[in-house]
N, C-alpha and C positions, 0 to 999 in steps of 0.2 A: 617709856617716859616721853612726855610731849616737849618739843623742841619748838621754840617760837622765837622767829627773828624779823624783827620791827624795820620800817627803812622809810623814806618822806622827810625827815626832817631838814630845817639847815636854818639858814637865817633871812630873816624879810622883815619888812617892815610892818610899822604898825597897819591896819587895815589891810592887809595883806590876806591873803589865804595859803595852807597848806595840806597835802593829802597823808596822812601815816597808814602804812599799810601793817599786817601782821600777818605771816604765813606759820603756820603751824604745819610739824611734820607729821603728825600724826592722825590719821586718818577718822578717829574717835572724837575728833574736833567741832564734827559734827552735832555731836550731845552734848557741847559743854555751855555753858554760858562765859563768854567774854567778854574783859573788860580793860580799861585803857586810864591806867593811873600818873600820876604825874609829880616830879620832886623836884623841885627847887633849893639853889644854894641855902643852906643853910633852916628850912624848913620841913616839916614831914610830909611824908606822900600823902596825898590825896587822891581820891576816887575821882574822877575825871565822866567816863560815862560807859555804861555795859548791857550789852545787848544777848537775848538767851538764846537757845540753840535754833529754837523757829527763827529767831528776827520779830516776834509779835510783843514781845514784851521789852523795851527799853526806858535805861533811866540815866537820866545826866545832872552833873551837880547845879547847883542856881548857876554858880559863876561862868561857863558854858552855854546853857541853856538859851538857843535861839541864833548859835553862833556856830558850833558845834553839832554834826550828825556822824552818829557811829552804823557803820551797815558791817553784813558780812555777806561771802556767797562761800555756801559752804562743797558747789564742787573743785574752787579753790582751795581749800583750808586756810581762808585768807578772812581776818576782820580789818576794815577800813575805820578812819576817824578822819574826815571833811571838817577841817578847822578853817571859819572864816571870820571876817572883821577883826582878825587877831591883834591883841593890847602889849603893850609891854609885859603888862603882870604874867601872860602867858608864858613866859619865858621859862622854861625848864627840862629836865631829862621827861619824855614820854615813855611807857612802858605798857608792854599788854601784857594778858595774864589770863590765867583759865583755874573757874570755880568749877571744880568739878561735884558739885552736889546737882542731883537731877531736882528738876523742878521749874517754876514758872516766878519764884522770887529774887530779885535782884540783890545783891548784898554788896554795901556800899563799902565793909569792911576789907581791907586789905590779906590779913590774916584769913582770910577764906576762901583765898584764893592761893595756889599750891606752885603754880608753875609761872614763867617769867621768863621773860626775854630779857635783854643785855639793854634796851633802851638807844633811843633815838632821840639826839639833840633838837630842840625848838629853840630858838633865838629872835625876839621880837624887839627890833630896835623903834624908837621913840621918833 
């Protein structure tokens, strides 16, 4: 069972930038496609941005998109998320996670994804 534990977060300001890392213990990590969701008080999670087991194929939601780069190295077991120009709205629990279906399609779905880390606070103050 793959074990993933998130770390980077804390509190900054708006414009600000942060780095979220994800180390996964398990070795297989290497084949999976990972991805980096995100829940706010009182709102459902959402997909965030995920990248497949090469690195060639990534996808991020609009709300990110140009702000946000998700990388991995996989002689780490490590996926990174370079969150920059960060807003208030960003403000929420981060969380990475691994879709273990082999393939070259991204899936924005949460539910398709099996495994989960404990998550990493993000705090963007105004």
């Amino acid at each position: 069972q793959v074990q993933l534990v998130e770390s980077g977060g804390g509190l900054v300001q708006a414009g600000g930038s942060l780095r979220l890392s994800c180390a996964a213990s398990d070795r297989a990590f290497t084949t999976y496609t990972m991805g980096w969701f995100r829940q706010a008080p009182g709102k459902e999670r959402e997909f965030v941005a995920a990248v497949t087991w090469s690195g060639r194929n990534i996808e991020y939601s609009d709300s990110v998109k140009g702000r946000f780069t998700i990388s991995r190295d996989n002689a780490k077991n490590t996926v990174y998320l370079q969150m920059n120009s960060l807003k208030p709205e960003d403000t929420a629990v981060y969380s990475c996670a691994v879709d273990p279906a082999l393939g070259t399609v991204i899936s924005f779905r949460s539910r398709d994804y099996n495994y989960w880390g404990q998550g990493t606070q993000v705090t963007v103050s105004s």
